[in-house]
N, C-alpha and C positions, 0 to 999 in steps of 0.2 A: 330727426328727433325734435321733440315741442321743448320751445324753450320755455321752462319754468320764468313768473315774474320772480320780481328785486323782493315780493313779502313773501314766499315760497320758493323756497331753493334747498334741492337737496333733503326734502324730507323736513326741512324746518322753519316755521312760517313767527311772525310776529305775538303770534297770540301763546305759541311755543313757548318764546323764547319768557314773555313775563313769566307763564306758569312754571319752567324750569327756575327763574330766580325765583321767585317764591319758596322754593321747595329747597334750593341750596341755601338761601336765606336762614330757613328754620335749621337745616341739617348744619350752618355751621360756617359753612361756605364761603360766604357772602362778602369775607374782604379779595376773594378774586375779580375784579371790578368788571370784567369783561363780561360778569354774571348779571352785572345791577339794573334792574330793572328801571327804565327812564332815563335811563345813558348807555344810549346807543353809540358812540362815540370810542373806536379803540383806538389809544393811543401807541403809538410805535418806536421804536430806537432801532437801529441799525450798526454793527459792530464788523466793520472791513466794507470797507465802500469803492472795495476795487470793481470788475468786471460784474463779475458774477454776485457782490451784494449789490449792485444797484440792480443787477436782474431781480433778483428775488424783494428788492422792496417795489422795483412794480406790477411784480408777479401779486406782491400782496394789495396792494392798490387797487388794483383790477380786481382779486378776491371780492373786496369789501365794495366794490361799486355794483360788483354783479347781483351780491346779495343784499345789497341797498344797506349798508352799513356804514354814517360816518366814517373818517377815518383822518389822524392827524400824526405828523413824523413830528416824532417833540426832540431828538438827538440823533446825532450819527458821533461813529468813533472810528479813527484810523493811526493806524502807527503815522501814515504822515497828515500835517496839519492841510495841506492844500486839497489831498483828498476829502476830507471830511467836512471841510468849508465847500468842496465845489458840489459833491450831494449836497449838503447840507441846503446851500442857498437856491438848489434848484425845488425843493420841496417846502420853501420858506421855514427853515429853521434859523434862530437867529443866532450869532457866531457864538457867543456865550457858551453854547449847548453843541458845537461843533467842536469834540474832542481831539487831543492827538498826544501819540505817545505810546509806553509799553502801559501805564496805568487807564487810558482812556477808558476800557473798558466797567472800570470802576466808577469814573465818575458817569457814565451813562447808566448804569446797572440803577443810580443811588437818584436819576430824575425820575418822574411820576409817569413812567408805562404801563403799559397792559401783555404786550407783547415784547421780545426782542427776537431779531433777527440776525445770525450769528453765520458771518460767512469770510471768516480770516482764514489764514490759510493752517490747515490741517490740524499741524502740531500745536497751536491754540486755542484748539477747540475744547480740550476737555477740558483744562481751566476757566475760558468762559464757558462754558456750559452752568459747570461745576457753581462758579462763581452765580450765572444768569438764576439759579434753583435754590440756592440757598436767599438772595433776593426775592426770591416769589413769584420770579418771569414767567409765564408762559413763553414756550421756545419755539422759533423755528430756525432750525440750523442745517448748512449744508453737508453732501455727504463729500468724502469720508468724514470721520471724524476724531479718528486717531491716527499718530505713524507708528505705535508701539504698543505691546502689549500690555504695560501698566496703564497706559493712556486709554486704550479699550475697553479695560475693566473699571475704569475711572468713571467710565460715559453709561456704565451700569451701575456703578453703584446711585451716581447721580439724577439718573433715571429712575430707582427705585425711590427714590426721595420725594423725586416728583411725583410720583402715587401717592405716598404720602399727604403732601402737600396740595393734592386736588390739582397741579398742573398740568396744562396741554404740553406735548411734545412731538413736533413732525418735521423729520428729516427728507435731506433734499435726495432720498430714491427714489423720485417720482413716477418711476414703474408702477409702484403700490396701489398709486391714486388714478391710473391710467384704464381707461373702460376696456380694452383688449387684452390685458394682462390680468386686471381683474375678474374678467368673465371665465377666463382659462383656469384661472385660481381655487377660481367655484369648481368648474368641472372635476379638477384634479379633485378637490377637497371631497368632492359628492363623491367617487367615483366613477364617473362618467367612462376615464382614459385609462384606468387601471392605475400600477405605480410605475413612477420611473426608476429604468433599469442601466441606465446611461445618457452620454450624450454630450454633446461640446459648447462652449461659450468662449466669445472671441468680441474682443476690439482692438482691431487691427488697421492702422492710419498714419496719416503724414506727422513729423514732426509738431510739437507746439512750438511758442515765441519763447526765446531767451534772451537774456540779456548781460551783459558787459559790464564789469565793475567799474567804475568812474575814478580816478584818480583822485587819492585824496576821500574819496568815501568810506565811509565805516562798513565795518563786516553787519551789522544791523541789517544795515541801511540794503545794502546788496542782498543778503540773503532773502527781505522780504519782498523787493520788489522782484527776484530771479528765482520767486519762491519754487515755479515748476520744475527749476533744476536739480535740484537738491533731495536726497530722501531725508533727509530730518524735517525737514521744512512740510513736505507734500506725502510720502511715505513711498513714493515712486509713481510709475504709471500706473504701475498693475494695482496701489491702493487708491490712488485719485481720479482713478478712469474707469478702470475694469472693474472697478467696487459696485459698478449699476448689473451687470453681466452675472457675476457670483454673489450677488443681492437676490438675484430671479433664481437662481437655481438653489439657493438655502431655503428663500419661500415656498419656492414649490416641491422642492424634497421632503421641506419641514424639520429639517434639524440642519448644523451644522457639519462640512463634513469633520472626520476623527485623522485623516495627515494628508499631507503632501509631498511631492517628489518631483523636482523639474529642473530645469537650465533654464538660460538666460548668458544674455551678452551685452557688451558695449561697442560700436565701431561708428557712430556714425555724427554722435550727440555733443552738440558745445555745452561745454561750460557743466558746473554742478558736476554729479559724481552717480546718476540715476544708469541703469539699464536702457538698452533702445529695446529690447525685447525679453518676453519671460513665454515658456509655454513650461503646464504644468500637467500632471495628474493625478485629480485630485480624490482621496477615497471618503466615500460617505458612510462607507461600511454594508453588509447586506448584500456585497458585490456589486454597490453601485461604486462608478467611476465616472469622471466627467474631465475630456479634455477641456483646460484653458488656455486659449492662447491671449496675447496682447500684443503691439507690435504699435513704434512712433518712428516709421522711417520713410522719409519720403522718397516716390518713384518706386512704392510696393503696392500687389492689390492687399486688399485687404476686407473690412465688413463689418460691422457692429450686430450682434444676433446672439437668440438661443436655440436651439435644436435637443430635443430631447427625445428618448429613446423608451417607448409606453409599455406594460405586458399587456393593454388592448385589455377593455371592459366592453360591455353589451348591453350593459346599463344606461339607460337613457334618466336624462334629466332636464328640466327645467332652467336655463342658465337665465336668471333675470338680468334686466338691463340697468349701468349702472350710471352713476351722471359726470359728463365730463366738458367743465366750459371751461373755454378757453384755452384748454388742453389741460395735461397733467401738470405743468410750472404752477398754475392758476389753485388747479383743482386743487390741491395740496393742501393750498391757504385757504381755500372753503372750507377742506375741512378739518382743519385745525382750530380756526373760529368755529365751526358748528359745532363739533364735536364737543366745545367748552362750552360753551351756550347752552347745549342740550342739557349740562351737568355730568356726561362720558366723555371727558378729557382724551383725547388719542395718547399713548405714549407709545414712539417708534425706538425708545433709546436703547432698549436692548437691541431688538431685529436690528438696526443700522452698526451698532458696535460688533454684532457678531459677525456680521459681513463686513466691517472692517479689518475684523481679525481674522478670518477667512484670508483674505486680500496679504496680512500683514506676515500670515503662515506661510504661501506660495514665495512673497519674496523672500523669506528667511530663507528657504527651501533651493530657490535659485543663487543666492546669493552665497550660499555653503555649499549645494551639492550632497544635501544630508537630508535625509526624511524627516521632515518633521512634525509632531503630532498634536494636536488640539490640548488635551487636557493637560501637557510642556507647558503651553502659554496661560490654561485660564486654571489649573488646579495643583498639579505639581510645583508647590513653592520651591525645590529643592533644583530643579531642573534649571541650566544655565540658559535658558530661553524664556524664563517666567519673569524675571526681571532685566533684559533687555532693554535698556534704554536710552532714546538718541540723542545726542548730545550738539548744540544747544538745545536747554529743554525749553520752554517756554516761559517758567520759574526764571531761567538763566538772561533772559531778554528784559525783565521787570530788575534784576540785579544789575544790572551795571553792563559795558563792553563785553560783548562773545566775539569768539573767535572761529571764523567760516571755517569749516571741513574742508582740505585739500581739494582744489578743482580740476577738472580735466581729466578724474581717475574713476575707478568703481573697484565690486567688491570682487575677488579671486577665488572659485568654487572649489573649494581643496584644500583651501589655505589656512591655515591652524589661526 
């Protein structure tokens, strides 16, 4: 593939970008600064600067070099102080601007960005989100995004705001932004494969890291750093992992499925209170079904994949090709900046919340042993799964001392 230059990338070139501000200018636009023409310059903040946000702030970094874009980190925010000083000082942020705490998030939201980059762990996301859109952030935040069903619906209404508001939004399902999944997408969408009438999705692997409370350490303190132990915290495996797996097969069905039915177990897992495995079967309705499985136990095989199941069309099309530097981590941040530059904001906050709540249906499902159906959690107020909510909530972290959920246990499928 020809690498496009730093003033042409992705369909959107320098001379673009002024006549786009121009035009958002007039329409109205024009206090989204990432729009202003003569300041090429986005500024950034960062909100969870563990693992996976320092990936994605130099996921975005690398965005902004490819497509010859200044770029300056003016904050970072982490519930601990050392985290957000040790990003912080590696991208010259001065300590001032290196938050920490349950409120950091706020005082990062209120310095002078253009972006924010929101990758805490799960059960905080729809707050910051929430919080990032009423500020006027353009977003990009990691996926999942919820661990509960008010939370899911939270990250759509939030997203609908962001329309509103002229804001970008792009989530970390970076399948979306990936040239192979994309061109498949097309096909499905033209017709090319026919519809799908089945098929299976699986992320099945070892063990992640856990970690041990400290003597003397606050329930805080422990749950965020042991954050993948915990479903309040993460929503389980099957929302923090296999949300990439039933992310692809809701894209490519095109809707949501309408219930769920499946098992799960615990035998293997320290610490926290999560499943080591969920397998489910999930209906999309139409007679479509789609095995899920997911599986974190080490000395199993296992396989990250989707496999789907076509009625075969004879329709031939055109699949164009689509641009991917640096990989999909990267791509992502292209086109989140581009997409706002051009003046077509991306917004992925529905598509990611509902494959959240996909994700968050299967483990109800496993976690009771009861069928459970779609429109329980996002339309039936009356139904005792619509307001489900895991406790600490993220609210509860900004109040004062929580109290960690029983460790070493899980949920009992049967159990009233």
């Amino acid at each position: 593939m020809k690498k496009n230059s730093s003033k042409d990338i992705g369909g959107f070139s320098r001379r673009d970008f002024i006549k786009a501000s121009a035009v958002l200018a007039a329409a109205g636009l024009g206090t989204n600064r990432i729009y202003a023409a003569g300041s090429d310059k986005i500024r950034v903040g960062l909100i969870g600067c563990g693992g996976r946000g320092s990936g994605a702030l130099e996921n975005h970094l690398a965005a902004c070099k490819q497509i010859g874009r200044d770029v300056e980190v003016v904050a970072t925010a982490d519930w601990f102080k050392g985290r957000a000083e040790g990003t912080g000082k590696k991208h010259g942020v001065p300590a001032e601007r290196c938050f920490a705490g349950a409120d950091a998030y706020k005082k990062l939201l209120a310095t002078d960005i253009d972006i924010v980059l929101i990758a805490t762990s799960p059960n905080f996301r729809p707050v910051h989100f929430e919080a990032a859109v009423k500020a006027g952030k353009n977003v990009f935040m990691e996926k999942p995004v919820a661990v509960d069903p008010p939370g899911a619906r939270r990250i759509i209404a939030a997203g609908e705001l962001a329309k509103e508001k002229g804001l970008g939004v792009v989530a970390g399902t970076q399948r979306r932004h990936q040239n192979g999944y994309r061109r498949q997408a097309f096909e499905i969408e033209n017709g090319a494969k026919g519809r799908i009438t089945g098929g299976r999705v699986s992320w099945c692997g070892g063990a992640l890291w856990y970690q041990r409370q400290n003597q003397g350490e606050s329930d805080a303190d422990y749950m965020i750093r042991n954050w993948v132990s915990f479903t309040e915290m993460s929503g389980d495996h099957i929302v923090e992992q296999h949300v990439h797996n039933l992310d692809v097969a809701n894209w490519f069905i095109g809707r949501p499925p309408v219930s769920a039915l499946g098992f799960g177990g615990r035998a293997r897992r320290k610490t926290g209170n999560q499943f080591d495995f969920h397998s489910i079967d999930y209906d999309w309705g139409d007679g479509v079904h789609i095995h899920s499985m997911c599986r974190q136990i080490n000395g199993t095989d296992g396989g990250v994949w989707e496999n789907f199941v076509y009625s075969g069309s004879d329709k031939k099309v055109d699949v164009p090709d689509v641009p991917e530097f640096g990989g999909p981590y990267v791509q992502e941040h292209i086109d989140l900046i581009n997409s706002i530059s051009a003046g077509k904001p991306l917004n992925e906050a529905r598509n990611v919340a509902q494959s959240t709540m996909t994700a968050i249906m299967g483990r109800i499902a496993t976690y009771t042993g009861v069928t459970i159906k779609w429109d329980d959690l996002v339309k039936n107020e009356g139904s005792k799964w619509y307001n489900l909510t895991l406790k600490p909530t993220a609210e509860d972290f900004e109040k004062g001392p929580v109290t960690a959920p029983e460790d070493e246990t899980c949920a009992i499928p049967g159990k009233d």
